[in-house]
DOPATOR-258353 format. One line per field, with one value per residue (C-alpha): residue number from 1; residue in one letter; x, y, z negated. Coordinates in Angstrom, 1 decimal. Layout:
<recs>
nr [NUM, ...]
rest [A, ...]
east [X, ...]
north [Y, ...]
up [Z, ...]
</recs>
This chain:
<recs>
nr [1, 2, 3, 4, 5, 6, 7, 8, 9, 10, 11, 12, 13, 14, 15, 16, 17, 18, 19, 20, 21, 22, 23, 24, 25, 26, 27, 28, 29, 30, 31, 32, 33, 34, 35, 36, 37, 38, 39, 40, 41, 42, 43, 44, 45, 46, 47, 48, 49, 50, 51, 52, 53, 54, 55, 56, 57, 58, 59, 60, 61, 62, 63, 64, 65, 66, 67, 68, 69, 70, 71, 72, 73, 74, 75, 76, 77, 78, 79, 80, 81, 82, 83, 84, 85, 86, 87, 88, 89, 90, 91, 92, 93, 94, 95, 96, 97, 98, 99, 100, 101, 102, 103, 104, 105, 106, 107, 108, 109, 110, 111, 112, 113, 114, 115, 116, 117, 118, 119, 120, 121, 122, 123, 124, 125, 126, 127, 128, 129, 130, 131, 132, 133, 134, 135, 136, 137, 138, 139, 140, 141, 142, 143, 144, 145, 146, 147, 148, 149, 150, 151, 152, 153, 154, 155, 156, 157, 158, 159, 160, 161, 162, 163, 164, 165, 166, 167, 168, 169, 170, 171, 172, 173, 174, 175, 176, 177, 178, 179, 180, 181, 182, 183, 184, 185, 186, 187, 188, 189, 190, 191, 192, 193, 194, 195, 196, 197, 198, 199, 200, 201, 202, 203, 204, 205, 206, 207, 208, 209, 210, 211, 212, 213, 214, 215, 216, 217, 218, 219, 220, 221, 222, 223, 224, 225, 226, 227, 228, 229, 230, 231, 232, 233, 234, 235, 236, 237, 238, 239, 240, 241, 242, 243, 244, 245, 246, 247, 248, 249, 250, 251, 252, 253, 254, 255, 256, 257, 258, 259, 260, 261, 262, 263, 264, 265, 266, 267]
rest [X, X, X, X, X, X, X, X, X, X, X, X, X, X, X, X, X, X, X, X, X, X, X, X, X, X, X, X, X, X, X, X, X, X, X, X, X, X, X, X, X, X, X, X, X, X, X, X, X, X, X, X, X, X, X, X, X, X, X, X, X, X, X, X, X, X, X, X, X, X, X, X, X, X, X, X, X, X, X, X, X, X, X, X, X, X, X, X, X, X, X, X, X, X, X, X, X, X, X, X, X, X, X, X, X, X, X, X, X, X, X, X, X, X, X, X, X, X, X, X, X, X, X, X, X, X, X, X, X, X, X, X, X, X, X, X, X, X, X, X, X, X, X, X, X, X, X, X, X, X, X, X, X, X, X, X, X, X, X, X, X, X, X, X, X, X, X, X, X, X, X, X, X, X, X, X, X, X, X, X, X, X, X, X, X, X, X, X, X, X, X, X, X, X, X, X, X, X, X, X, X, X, X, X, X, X, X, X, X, X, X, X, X, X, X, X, X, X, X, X, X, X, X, X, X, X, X, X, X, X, X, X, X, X, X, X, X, X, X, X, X, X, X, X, X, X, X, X, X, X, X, X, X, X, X, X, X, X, X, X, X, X, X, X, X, X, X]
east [45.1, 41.8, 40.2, 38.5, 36.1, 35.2, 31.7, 29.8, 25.8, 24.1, 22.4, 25.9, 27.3, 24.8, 25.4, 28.4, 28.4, 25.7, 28.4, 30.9, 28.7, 27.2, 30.6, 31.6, 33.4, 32.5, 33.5, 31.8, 30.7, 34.3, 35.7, 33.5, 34.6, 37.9, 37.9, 35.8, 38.4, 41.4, 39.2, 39.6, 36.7, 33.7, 35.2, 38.1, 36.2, 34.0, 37.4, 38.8, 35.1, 35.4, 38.9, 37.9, 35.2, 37.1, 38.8, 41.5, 43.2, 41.7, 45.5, 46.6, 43.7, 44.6, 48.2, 48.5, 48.1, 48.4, 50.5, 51.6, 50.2, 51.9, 51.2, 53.3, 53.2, 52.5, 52.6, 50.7, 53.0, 54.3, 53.1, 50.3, 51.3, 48.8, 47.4, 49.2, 52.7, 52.0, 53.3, 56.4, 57.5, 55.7, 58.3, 61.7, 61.0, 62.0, 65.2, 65.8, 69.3, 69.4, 72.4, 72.6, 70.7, 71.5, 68.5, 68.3, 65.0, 64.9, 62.4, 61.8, 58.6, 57.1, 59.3, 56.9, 58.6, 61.7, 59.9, 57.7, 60.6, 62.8, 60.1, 60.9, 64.6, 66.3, 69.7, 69.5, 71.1, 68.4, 68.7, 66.3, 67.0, 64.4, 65.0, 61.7, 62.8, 58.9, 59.3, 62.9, 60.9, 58.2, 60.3, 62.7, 59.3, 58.7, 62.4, 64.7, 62.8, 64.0, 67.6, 66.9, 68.8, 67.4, 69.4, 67.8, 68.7, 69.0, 68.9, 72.5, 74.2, 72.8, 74.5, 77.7, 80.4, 81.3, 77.7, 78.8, 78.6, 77.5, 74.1, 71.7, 68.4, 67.2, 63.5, 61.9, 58.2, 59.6, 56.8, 56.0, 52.8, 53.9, 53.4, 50.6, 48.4, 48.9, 45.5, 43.7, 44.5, 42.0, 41.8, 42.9, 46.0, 46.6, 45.1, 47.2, 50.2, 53.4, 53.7, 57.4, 56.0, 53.8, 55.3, 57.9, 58.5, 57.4, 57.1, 56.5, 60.0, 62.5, 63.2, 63.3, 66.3, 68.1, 68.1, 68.7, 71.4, 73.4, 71.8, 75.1, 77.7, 75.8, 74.6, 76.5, 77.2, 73.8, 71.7, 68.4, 66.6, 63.3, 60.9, 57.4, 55.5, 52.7, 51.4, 51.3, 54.7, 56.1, 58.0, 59.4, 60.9, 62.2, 64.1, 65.2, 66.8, 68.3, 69.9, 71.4, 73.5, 70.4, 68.9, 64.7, 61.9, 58.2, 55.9, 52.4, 49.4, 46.3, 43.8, 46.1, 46.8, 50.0, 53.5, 56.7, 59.9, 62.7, 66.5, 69.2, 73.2, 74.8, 77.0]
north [-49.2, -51.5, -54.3, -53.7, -56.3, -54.3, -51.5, -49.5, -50.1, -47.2, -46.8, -46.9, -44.6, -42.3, -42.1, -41.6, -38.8, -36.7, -38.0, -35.9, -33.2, -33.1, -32.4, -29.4, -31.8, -29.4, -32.0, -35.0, -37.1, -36.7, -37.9, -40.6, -42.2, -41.8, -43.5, -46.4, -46.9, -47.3, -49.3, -52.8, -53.3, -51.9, -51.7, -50.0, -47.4, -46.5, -46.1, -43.9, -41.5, -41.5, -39.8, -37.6, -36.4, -35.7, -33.3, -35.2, -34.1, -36.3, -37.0, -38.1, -40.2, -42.1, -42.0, -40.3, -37.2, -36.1, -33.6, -33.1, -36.4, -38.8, -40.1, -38.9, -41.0, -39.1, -39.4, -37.9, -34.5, -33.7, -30.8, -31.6, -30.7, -27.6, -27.2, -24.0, -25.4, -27.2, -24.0, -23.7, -27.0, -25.7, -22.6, -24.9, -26.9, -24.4, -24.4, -28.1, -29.2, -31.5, -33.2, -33.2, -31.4, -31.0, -30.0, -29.4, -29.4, -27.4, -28.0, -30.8, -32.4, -35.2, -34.6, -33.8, -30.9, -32.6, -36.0, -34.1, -32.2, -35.1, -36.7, -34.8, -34.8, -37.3, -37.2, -35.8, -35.7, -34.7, -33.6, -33.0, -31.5, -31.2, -30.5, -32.5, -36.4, -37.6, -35.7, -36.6, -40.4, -39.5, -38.4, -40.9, -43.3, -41.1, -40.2, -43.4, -45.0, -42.6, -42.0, -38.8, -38.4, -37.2, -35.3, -34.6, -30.5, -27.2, -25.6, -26.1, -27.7, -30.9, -31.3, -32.1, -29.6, -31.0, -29.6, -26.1, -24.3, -27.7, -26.7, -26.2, -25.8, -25.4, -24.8, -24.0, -23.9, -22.7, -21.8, -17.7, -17.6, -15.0, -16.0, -13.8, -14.7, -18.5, -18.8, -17.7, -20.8, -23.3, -25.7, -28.9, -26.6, -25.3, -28.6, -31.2, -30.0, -29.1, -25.1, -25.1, -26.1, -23.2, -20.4, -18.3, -15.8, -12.6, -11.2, -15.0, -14.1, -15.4, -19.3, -16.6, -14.6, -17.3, -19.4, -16.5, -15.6, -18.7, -19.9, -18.3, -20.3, -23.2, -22.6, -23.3, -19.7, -19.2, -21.4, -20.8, -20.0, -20.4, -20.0, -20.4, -17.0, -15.2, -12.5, -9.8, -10.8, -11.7, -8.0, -8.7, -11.7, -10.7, -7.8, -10.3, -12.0, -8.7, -8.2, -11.6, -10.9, -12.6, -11.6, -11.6, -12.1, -12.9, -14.8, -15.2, -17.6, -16.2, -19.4, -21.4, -18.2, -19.4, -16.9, -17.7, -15.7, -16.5, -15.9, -16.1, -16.3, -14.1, -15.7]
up [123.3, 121.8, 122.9, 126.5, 125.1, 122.2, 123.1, 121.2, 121.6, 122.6, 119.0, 116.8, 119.6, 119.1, 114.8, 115.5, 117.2, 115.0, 112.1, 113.8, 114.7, 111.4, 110.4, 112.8, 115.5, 118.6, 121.0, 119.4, 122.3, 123.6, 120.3, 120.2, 123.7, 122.5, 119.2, 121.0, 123.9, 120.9, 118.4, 118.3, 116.1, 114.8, 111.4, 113.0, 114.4, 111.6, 109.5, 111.8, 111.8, 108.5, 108.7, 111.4, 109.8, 106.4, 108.9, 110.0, 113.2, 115.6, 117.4, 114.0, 113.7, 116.9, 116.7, 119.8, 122.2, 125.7, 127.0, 130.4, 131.5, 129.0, 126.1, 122.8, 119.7, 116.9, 113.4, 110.5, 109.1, 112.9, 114.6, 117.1, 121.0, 121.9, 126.0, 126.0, 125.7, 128.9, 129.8, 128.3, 130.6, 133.5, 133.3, 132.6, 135.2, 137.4, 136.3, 136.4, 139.2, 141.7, 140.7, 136.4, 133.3, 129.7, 128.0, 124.3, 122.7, 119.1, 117.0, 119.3, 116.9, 118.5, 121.1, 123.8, 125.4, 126.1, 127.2, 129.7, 131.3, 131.6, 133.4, 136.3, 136.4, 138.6, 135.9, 132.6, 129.3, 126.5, 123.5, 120.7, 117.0, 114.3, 110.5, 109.6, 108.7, 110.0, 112.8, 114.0, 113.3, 115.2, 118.3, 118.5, 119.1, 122.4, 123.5, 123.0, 125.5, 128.4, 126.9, 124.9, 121.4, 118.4, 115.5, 112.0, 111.0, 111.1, 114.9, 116.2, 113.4, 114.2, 117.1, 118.1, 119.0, 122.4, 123.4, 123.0, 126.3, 128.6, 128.1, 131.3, 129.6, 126.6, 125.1, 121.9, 120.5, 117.3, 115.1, 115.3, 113.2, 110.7, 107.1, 106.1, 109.1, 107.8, 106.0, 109.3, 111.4, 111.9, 108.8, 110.4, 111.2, 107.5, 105.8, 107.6, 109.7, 107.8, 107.2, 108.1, 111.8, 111.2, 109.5, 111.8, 108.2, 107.5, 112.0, 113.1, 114.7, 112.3, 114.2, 117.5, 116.1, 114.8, 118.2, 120.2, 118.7, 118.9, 122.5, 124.6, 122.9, 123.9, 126.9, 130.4, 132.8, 133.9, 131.8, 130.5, 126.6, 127.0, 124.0, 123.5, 121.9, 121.6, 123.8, 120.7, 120.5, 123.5, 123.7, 120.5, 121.4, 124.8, 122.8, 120.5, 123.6, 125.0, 121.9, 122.1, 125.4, 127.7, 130.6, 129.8, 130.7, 129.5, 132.2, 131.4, 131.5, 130.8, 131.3, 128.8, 126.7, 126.2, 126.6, 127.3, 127.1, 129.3, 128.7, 131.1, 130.1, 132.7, 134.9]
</recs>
């Protein structure tokens, strides 16, 4: 965080926000409150307008987001944390014991998912697996401080065999944006997060099959898949799980937008 000695005057305040306005920053007064609180200089903050208003991700820009109350570290090239995933912890929460929790966390990026769940868990083993190098990085910043391991690869090779079937929980935001529909995120999306964060293949449903598939041999009797969608195709998914040998569901939030599909392992 900056220097609580350092404040904007009223005037500089005020260019900076018509400089992001001018450049399409909806939320500019917001922004502009933000930068000022992490700047620890004037020259600091005009740097980081500058950045921001080249169209830079404002969470990369400060080196930071919030999600589910904490603050993740983040690093430029790691998928951003969105509201509606807020969600997807919300809903494996639920399923969190008592006594002890295993939670694996697949394309964990920053890591947020899994830090926000075990933030609620009195004992718990968390684990978090990510094929990106910056991102494995980036999480290990936000999980080694509460215990959480963090493997570099792909889905459950990463991890070690002794995991198979001790599994309570595990979650997902694997990307579903199907390739085609790529070029119609926003640009901060398209410009500056990596694609493979992005791109779930030709349905947006390729990461879904492949983690469905394999999520019984790792889960314990009873355990939990839950996966992060979209609402067009949340039935998609949940057959995906069905075909997998889960019980499913999909559970909704309409004020975040967001979908999740839940998967049970019969017991």
């Amino acid at each position: 965080m900056g220097d609580t000695n350092f404040q904007l005057d009223s005037e500089t305040e005020a260019g900076i926000v018509d400089r992001l306005r001018s450049e399409g920053c909806v939320f500019a007064e917001e922004e502009t409150r933000l930068l000022a609180v992490e700047a620890r200089s004037l020259e600091e903050i005009r740097g980081w307008v500058e950045l921001r208003a080249s169209g830079m991700p404002l969470e990369y820009v400060l080196g930071f987001t919030h999600f589910c109350g904490l603050r993740i570290e983040l690093e430029k090239g790691v998928f951003i944390p969105r509201p509606r995933t807020e969600f997807l912890v919300r809903q494996a929460k639920t399923f969190i014991r008592p006594d002890y929790n295993t939670v694996l966390d697949l394309c964990c990026g920053s890591g947020a998912v899994g830090a926000a769940i075990a933030g609620c868990a009195e004992s718990i083993s968390l684990h978090a697996v990510d094929i990106d190098p910056i991102a494995v990085h980036c999480a290990s910043r936000n999980l080694s401080k509460i215990g959480g391991r963090v493997c570099q690869g792909n889905l459950y090779k990463a991890l070690p065999v002794s995991l198979k079937g001790q599994v309570n929980i595990i979650v997902a935001n694997a990307p579903y944006v199907p390739t085609e529909s790529i070029q119609f995120l926003p640009r901060e999306a398209r410009l500056y997060e990596p694609e493979h964060a992005l791109d779930g293949g030709k349905d947006g449903l390729d990461l879904h099959r492949r983690i469905a598939e394999k999520a019984a041999d790792w889960l314990v009797s009873g355990g939990h898949l839950l996966m992060e969608s979209s609402e067009a195709q949340g039935a998609k998914t949940l057959d995906i799980f069905v075909e997998a040998g889960l019980r499913a569901k999909v559970v909704r939030d309409e004020n975040l937008d967001a979908t999740v599909v839940i998967g049970e392992k019969p017991r």
